[in-house]
Structure formats: structure tokens, C-alpha cells
C-alpha positions as CSV (number, residue, x, y, z in Angstrom):
1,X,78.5,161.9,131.8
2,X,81.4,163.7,130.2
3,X,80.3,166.8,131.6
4,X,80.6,165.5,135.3
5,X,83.6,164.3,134.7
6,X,85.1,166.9,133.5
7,X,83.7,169.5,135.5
8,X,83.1,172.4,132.8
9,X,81.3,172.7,128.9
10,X,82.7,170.5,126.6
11,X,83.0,172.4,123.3
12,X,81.5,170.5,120.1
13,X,85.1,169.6,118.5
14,X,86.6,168.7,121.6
15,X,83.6,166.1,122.4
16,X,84.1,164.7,118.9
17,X,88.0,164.7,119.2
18,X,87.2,162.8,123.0
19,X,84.5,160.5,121.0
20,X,87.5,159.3,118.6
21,X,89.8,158.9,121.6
22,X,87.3,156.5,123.2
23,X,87.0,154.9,120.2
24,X,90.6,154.7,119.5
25,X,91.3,153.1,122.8
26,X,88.2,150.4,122.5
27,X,89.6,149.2,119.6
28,X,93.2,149.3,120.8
29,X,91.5,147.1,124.1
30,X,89.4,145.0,121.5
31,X,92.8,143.8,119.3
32,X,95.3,143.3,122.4
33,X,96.3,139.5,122.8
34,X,94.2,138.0,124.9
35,X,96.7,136.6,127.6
36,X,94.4,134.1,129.4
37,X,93.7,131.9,125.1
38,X,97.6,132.1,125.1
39,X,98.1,130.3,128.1
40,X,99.8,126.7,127.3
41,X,97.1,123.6,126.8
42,X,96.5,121.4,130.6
43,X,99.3,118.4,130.6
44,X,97.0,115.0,129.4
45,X,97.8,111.5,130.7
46,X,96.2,108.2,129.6
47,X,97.0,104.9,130.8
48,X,97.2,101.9,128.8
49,X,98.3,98.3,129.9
50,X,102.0,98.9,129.1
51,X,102.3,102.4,128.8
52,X,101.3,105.8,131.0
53,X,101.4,108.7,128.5
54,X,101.8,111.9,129.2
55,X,101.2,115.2,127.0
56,X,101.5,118.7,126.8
57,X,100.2,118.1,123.2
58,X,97.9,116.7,120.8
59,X,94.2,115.6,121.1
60,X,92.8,112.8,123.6
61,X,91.7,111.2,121.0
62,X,95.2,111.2,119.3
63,X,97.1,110.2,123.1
64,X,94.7,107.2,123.4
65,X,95.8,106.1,120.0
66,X,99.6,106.1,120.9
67,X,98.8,104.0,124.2
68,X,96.5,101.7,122.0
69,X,99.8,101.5,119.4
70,X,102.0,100.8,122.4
71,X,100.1,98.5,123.5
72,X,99.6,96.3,120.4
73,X,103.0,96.8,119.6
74,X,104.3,94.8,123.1
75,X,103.0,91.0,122.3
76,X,105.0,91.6,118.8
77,X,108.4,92.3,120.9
78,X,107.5,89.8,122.8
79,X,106.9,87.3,120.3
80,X,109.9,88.4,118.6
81,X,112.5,87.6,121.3
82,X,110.8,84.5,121.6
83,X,109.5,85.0,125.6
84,X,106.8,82.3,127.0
85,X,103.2,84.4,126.1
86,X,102.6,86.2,128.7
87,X,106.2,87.3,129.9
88,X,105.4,90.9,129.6
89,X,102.1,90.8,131.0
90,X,103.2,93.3,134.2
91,X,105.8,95.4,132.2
92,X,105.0,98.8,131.8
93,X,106.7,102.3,131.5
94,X,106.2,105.9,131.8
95,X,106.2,108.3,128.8
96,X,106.4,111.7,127.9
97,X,105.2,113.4,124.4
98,X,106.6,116.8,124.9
99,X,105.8,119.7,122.6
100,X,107.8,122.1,124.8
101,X,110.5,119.8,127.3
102,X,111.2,122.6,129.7
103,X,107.4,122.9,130.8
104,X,108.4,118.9,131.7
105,X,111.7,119.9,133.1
106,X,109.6,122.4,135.5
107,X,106.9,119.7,136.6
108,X,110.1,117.3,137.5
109,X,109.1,115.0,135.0
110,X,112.4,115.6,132.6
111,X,115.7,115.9,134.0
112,X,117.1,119.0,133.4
113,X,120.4,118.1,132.2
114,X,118.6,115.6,129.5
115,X,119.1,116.7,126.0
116,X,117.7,115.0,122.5
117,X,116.4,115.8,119.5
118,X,114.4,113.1,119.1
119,X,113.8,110.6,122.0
120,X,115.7,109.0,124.9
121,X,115.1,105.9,127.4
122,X,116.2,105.3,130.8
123,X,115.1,102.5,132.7
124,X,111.5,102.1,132.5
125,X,111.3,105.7,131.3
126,X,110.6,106.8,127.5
127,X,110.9,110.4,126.5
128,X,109.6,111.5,122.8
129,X,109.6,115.2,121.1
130,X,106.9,115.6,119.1
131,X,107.5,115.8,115.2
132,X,106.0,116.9,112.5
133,X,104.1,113.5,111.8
134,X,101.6,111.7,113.7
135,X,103.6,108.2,112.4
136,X,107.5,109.4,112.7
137,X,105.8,110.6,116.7
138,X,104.6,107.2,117.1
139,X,107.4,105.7,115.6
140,X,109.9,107.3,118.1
141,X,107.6,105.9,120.7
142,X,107.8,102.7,119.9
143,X,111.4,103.1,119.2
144,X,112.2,104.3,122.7
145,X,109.3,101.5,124.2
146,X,112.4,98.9,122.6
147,X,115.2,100.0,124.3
148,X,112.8,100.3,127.6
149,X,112.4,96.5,127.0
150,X,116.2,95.6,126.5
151,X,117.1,97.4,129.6
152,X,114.6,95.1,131.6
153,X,115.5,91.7,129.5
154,X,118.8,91.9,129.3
155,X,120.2,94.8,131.5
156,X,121.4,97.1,128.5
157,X,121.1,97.8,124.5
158,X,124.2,96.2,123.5
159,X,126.6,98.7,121.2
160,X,124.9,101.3,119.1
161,X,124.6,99.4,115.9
162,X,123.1,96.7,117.7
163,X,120.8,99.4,119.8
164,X,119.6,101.4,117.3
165,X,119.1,98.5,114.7
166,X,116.8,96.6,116.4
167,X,114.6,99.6,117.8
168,X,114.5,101.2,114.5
169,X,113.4,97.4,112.7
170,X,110.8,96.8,116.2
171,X,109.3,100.5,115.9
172,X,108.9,100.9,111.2
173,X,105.4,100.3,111.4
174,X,102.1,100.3,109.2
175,X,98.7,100.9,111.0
176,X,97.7,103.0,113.8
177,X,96.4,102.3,117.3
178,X,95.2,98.6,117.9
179,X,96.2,97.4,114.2
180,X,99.8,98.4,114.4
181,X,102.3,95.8,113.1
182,X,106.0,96.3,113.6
183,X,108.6,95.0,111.7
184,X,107.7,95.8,108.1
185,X,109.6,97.7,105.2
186,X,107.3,100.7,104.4
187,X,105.6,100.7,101.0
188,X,105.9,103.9,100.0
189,X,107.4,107.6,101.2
190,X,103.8,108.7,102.0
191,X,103.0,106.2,104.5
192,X,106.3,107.2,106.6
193,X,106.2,111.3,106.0
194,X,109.7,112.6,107.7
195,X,111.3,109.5,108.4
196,X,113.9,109.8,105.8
197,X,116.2,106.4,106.4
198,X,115.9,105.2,102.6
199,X,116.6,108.9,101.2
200,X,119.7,109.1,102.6
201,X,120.5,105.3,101.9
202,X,119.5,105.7,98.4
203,X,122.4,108.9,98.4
204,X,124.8,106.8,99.5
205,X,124.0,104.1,96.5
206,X,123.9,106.7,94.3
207,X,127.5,108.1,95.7
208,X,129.0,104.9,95.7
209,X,129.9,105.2,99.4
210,X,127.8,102.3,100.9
211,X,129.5,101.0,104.2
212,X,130.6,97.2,104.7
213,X,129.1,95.3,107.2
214,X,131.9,95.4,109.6
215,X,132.0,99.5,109.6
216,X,128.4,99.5,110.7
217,X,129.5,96.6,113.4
218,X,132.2,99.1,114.5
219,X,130.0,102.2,114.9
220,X,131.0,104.6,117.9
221,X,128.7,104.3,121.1
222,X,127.2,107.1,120.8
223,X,125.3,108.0,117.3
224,X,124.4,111.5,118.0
225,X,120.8,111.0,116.5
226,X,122.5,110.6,113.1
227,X,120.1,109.3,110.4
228,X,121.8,108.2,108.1
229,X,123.7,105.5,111.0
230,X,120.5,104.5,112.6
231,X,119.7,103.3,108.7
232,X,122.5,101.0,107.9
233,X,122.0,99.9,111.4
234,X,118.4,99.2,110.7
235,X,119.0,96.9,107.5
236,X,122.2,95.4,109.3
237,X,119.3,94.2,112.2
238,X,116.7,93.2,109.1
239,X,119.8,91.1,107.7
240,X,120.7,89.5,111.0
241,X,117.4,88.1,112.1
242,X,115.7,87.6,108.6
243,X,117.8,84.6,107.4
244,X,117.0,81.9,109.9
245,X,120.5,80.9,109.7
246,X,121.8,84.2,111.7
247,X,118.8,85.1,113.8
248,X,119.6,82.5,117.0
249,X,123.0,84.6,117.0
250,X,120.8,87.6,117.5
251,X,118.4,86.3,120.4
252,X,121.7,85.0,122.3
253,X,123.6,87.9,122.1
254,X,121.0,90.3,123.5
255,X,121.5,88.4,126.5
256,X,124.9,90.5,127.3
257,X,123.4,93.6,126.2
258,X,124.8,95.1,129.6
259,X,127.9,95.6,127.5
260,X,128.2,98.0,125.0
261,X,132.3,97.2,123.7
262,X,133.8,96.5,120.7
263,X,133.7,93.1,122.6
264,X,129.7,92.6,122.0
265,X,130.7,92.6,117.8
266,X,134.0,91.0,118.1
267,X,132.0,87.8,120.3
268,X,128.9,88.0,117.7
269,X,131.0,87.8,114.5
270,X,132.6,85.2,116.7
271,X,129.1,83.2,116.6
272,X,128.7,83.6,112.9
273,X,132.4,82.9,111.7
274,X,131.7,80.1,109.1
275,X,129.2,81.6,107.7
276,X,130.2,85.3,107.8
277,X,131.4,85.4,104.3
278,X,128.0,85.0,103.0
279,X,126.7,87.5,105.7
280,X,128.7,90.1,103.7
281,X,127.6,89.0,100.5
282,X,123.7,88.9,101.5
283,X,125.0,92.2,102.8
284,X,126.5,93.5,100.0
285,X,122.8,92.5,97.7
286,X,121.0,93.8,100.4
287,X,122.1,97.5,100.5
288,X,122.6,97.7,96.7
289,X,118.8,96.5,96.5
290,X,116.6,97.6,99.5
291,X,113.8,100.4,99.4
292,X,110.4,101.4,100.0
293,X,108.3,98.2,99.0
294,X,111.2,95.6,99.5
295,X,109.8,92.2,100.2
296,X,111.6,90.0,102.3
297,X,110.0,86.2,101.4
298,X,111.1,87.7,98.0
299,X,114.3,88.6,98.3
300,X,116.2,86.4,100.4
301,X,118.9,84.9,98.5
302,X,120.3,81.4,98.5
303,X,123.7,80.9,99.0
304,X,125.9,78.8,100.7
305,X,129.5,78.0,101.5
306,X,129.2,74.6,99.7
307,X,128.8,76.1,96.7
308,X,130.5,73.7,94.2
309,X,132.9,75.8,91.9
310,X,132.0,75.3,88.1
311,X,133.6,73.4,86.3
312,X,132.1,74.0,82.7
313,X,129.1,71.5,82.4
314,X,126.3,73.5,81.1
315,X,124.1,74.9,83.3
316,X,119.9,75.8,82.6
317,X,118.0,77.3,85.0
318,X,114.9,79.6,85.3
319,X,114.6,82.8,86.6
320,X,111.1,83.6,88.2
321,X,109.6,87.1,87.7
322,X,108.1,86.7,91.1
323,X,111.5,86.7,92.9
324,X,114.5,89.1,93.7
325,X,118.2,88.0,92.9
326,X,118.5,84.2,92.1
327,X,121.9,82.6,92.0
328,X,122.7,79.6,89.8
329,X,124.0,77.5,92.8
330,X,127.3,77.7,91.6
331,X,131.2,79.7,91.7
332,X,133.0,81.2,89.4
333,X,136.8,81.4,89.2
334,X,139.0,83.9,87.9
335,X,139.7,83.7,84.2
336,X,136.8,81.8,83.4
337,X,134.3,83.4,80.2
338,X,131.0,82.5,80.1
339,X,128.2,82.5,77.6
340,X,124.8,83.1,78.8
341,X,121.9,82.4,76.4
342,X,118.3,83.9,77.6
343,X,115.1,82.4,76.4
344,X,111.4,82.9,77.2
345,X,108.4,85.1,78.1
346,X,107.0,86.6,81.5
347,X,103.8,88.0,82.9
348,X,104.1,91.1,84.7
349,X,101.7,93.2,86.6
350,X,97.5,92.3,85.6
351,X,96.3,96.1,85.9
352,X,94.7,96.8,83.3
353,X,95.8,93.7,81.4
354,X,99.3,91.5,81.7
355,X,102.4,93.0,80.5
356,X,104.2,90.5,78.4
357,X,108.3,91.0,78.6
358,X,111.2,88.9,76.7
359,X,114.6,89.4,78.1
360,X,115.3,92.7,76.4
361,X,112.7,94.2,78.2
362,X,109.4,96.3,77.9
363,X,110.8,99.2,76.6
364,X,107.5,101.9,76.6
365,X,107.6,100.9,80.4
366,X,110.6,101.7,83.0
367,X,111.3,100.4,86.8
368,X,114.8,101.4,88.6
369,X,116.0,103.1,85.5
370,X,115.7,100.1,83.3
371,X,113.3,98.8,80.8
372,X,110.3,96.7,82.6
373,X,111.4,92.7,82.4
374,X,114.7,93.2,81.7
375,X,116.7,90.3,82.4
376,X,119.6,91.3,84.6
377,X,123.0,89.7,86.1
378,X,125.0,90.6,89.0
379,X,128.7,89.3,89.9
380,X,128.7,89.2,93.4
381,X,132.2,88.6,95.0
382,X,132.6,85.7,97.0
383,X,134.7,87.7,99.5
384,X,134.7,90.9,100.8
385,X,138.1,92.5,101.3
386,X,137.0,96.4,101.4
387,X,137.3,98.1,105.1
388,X,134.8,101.1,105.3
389,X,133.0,101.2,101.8
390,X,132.1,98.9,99.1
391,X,132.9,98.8,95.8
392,X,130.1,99.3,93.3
393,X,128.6,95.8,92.4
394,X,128.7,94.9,88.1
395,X,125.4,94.7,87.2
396,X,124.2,94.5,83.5
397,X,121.6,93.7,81.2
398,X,121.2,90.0,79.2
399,X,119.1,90.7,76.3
400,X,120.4,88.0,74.4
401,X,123.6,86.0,74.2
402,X,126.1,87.6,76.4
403,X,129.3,86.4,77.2
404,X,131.1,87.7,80.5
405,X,135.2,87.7,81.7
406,X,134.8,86.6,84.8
407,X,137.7,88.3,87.3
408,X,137.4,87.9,90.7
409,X,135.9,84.5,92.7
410,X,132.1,85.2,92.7
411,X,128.0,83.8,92.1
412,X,126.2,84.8,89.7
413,X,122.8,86.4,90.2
414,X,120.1,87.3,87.9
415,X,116.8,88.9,88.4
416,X,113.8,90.2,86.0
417,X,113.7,94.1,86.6
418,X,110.3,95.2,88.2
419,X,109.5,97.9,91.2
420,X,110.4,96.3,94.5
421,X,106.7,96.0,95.9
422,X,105.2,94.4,92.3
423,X,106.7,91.1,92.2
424,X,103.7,89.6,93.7
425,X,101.4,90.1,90.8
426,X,104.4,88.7,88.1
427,X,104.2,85.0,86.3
428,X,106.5,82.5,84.7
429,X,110.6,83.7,84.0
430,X,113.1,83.0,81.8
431,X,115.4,80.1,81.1
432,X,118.9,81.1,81.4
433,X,121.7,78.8,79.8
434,X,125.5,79.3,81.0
435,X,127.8,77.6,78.9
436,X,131.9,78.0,78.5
């Protein structure tokens, strides 16, 4: 074969030097990219009741389990808006998981002067970039799926912090496909990998630079995808409909959600004005307190403007282990000193056997930096008078007799230390006197 093609002898070492060139050039053909494997993966749509997906990315399997998400996510908002069952029966929308948004620009399915980082809704369109997490994907899905459903309730979002608040608290979720539930507090980091909210919150506590309520309620119209906004915005939207008190404020706002002015907040403080001094406070707790595992039939504190100021009559109360912050039901004034005399045992946690705790605390065992059990009280202002940021809240332990200057008009508050998400397994409290 050589020789014809050729046309003349081949010496020996030129055959062998010809041999290696062959070989040479086989293995150059047998390691060059193979262009055809690096072709981008077929665009995948599924259909669900209230959701068309498509995908340049991801398994089938994976897309149904978004649409099944979606799905079992809309009788939830639907629920939570309080709409006659079956309101949403029809609704649907059209979404896009994109890996790579210009191969969606070039199909027409993304407009091409639509830019995000993370997801954007228009009408009864929902466009989602693919992150690094199956649940922060979802998440963003059902995140965009909520503004989808304001725009077709009520004609808009509302302002940003109004927005972004309630799609963040409608989209946290536990669960995939048909067992998703919205609208929890996550337990733990690992069950929310790259959503971030509470690491950035819990910077903020630790940098003393928490916002007041109003500063969130003033947020520009435009967030810019920033994290650390769409938090506060989140817990102000947890606040807002989780005290039964403020929630009908919510639901009849979101009926002018076409407008997106300062007037929205200005008309919605409007609706809470008697109570909106103990908005801040709850606010106030709230932020200083909230984090993975945070329980919300827990933690809901009692107070209310007819708090009768003290007038010195001893007061005894118990504190229950099984509860967040518990005020005494009464004010303080300025000027007054107080003595507060802690008694009594606790059960906490049953794994392997119950921990036993006086006030003082189990000190071989530590939650939030403090010594398991410890009995703790707050001073929590009675009035807010900060613009932006708060002022750090006086929190300290009560091991025994303790007697307090009080300085300001205020509650007191007093809790048994434990992680947020053990309460649930904790017994008995202690008795707390307060005496002049």
C-alpha cells in the first residue's frame, strides 16, 4: 500500500519514521474533542397543572420534581391569601430554568434586554438561573411563582419590602416535589445549602447594625438582588402576618399592590397606628432572636398597649422552658430598681436522659454562648425612637437575686436559654419574684 502510493522503494528507516507518523497522527485524531458530545443538552419542557417548565438543564426526573413542587406549593398561596378553594384552579404560568440565558434569548423565549442574577417575573412569566443547589433552584421558583400570583390578584407586588418579603416567606421551604410546605423557618444551614439570609442577619446582630422596622418599610423600589434586604424583608413579612393582630392589614393591603410608593407603607402603618408601637417592639425581639430552628407558636410574645405600669406590688410569675421571651404583663418607669428573686428547677432536652438546670445554668453544656438553662432578662423599650438602626437590646443573666436600675419606659422579658429548635422537648420553669 505504501509502495503504490508513493510510487518508488521505501527504504527501511523511512517506512519506520512513516509508521510513527501514522501513529502520531491516530493518536492526535483519537484525543481531539469530540465536537458532536460537546454539543449543548436538547431544551426539556414538562407540564404540570400550574406550571409549564422549561430547561436547558438538569434531569427529567429532577424537572418533574420542580413542576410537582410548584404545584403543591399553589393550594398553600392560595390558602394563605384566604381565596374560596379552588380560586386558582385555571392559573398557570410559563417558566424557564436556564443554565445558559442566551441559548433562551436565541429561541425567543428570554428577552434580550432582561438581565438577573437570580430570577425575574413578568406577568404570567417566571424566569429562574440555575444555582448551585437543587433547594435554593427551587426556591427561586417558587419565589418568582409568588410574584406571578400578585400580579394576577392584585395587579402588582406592592413596594419592595413588601414584594420581596412575602415571596421570600411563600417560597423558604422543607420537602421536595409533592411534600413541599412553604412558609417555615429552616432547621438548619444544611437543609437550605446557598441560601445565606440568616448569615448575613446574624452579621448584622453581631455588628450591632440591625435596621428598625420603618427603614426596611422605606426600602428603595428596586433591591438589586441584595441578600441581605430580601432578609429583613423576609422576617418583617413573618412579623406582619404571624400575630393575628397584624395579618388582616396584610391581606387588605395587597389589594393595591398596583402601587409600589412610599404611599403603600405610609397607608399600611396607617392601618396599624394603635398598635404600631408594639409592632416595633415584637420587631425589635424578633431580629435580636430569629435563626435557623426559630419556632413561631414558641416565640410569639404577649404584649399589649394596656399594659398596666407597675406600681410596686410584688409580682411572681413562672417562666416556662418550653417558651421564648415571656413578659411579666407589666411597665416599667424610669427610675424604678427592682429586685428579682429566681427559684426552681427545669427539664431540658430527654436524649440520652433529662438535663436538670437551676437558674444559674448547666454550665458543662452551652446554647447561644451562654450556659444551658440559664435564666435570662431583657429590657425591651416601650418605644422606639432610633431612625435606621437599633440600639443593642440589655440582656443579662439572673442567677440569683438581681436587682436592676431601670432607665428608660420598658417590659420586662425573661426566657430559659436553650437552642432555638429544642424548646419542644423542655419541662417545668422557674418562678421569678419582682419586688421594689
Amino acid at each position: 500500500m505504501l509502495r503504490r502510493m508513493f510510487g518508488m522503494q521505501v527504504h527501511a528507516r523511512c517506512r519506520r519514521g512513516i509508521l510513527t507518523l501514522i501513529g502520531l497522527i491516530s493518536i492526535a485524531a483519537l484525543s481531539a474533542p469530540d465536537t458532536s458530545a460537546q454539543s449543548p443538552p436538547p431544551m426539556q419542557a414538562v407540564e404540570g397543572k400550574h406550571i409549564v417548565l422549561k430547561s436547558d438543564s438538569g434531569s427529567r426526573e429532577s424537572l418533574v420534581e420542580l413542576v410537582e413542587a410548584f404545584d403543591a406549593a399553589v393550594p398553600q398561596w392560595e390558602r394563605f391569601w384566604q381565596l374560596p378553594p379552588g380560586t386558582l384552579a385555571r392559573w398557570q404560568v410559563d417558566a424557564f430554568v436556564m443554565a445558559d440565558p442566551q441559548r433562551f434569548r436565541d429561541s425567543g423565549d428570554l428577552p434580550p434586554d432582561l438581565n438577573f442574577p437570580f430570577g425575574y417575573a413578568v406577568d404570567s412569566n417566571i424566569w429562574v438561573i440555575r444555582q448551585r443547589s437543587d433547594y435554593y433552584t427551587r426556591h427561586l421558583l417558587l419565589h418568582e411563582g409568588v410574584h406571578a400570583l400578585a400580579i394576577e390578584l392584585f395587579g402588582g407586588t406592592g413596594p419592595s419590602w413588601f414584594a420581596e418579603g412575602l415571596a421570600e416567606m411563600l417560597s423558604v421551604h422543607r420537602g421536595t416535589g409533592r411534600q413541599v410546605e412553604v412558609n417555615v423557618v429552616p432547621e438548619s444551614t444544611q437543609v437550605v445549602p446557598y441560601w445565606g439570609r440568616f448569615k448575613l442577619l446574624s452579621q448584622r446582630r453581631d455588628e450591632q447594625r440591625i435596621p428598625t422596622l420603618d427603614a426596611v418599610l422605606q426600602y428603595p423600589p428596586d433591591l438589586k438582588s441584595d441578600v441581605e434586604s430580601y432578609g429583613w424583608s423576609w422576617v418583617a413579612a413573618m412579623l406582619l402576618t404571624e400575630y393575628p393582630d397584624y395579618r388582616p392589614a396584610v391581606l387588605a393591603e395587597a389589594n393595591n399592590g398596583s402601587l409600589r410608593t412610599v404611599a403603600f407603607s405610609i397607608a399600611f402603618k396607617r392601618r396599624l397606628s394603635r398598635q404600631w408601637p408594639i409592632v416595633q417592639a415584637r420587631w425589635r425581639m424578633l431580629t435580636n432572636t430569629i435563626d435557623y430552628g426559630f419556632d413561631w407558636p414558641r416565640e410569639r410574645i404577649d404584649l399589649a398597649i394596656g399594659d398596666k405600669l407597675w406600681r410596686g406590688n410584688p409580682i411572681e410569675t413562672t417562666i416556662q422552658a418550653d417558651r421564648g421571651w415571656q413578659s411579666v404583663g407589666v411597665r416599667f418607669a424610669p427610675g424604678m430598681r427592682v429586685k428579682i428573686s429566681p427559684r426552681g428547677r427545669c427539664s431540658l432536652d430527654d436524649d440520652p436522659k433529662p438535663w436538670i438546670s437551676e437558674p444559674p445554668g448547666v454550665t458543662i453544656q452551652y446554647a447561644n454562648d451562654r450556659p444551658l438553662g440559664q435564666l435570662l432578662v431583657c429590657v425591651l423599650p416601650n418605644k422606639t425612637d432610633e431612625q435606621r438602626q437599633l440600639q443593642p437590646l440589655l440582656v443579662r443573666s439572673v442567677e440569683s437575686d438581681t436587682e436592676l436600675v431601670i432607665d428608660k419606659h420598658c417590659w420586662l422579658l425573661f426566657r430559659i436559654n436553650d437552642h432555638l429548635g429544642d424548646l419542644g422537648n423542655n419541662r417545668g420553669g422557674y418562678t421569678v419574684s419582682i419586688r421594689r
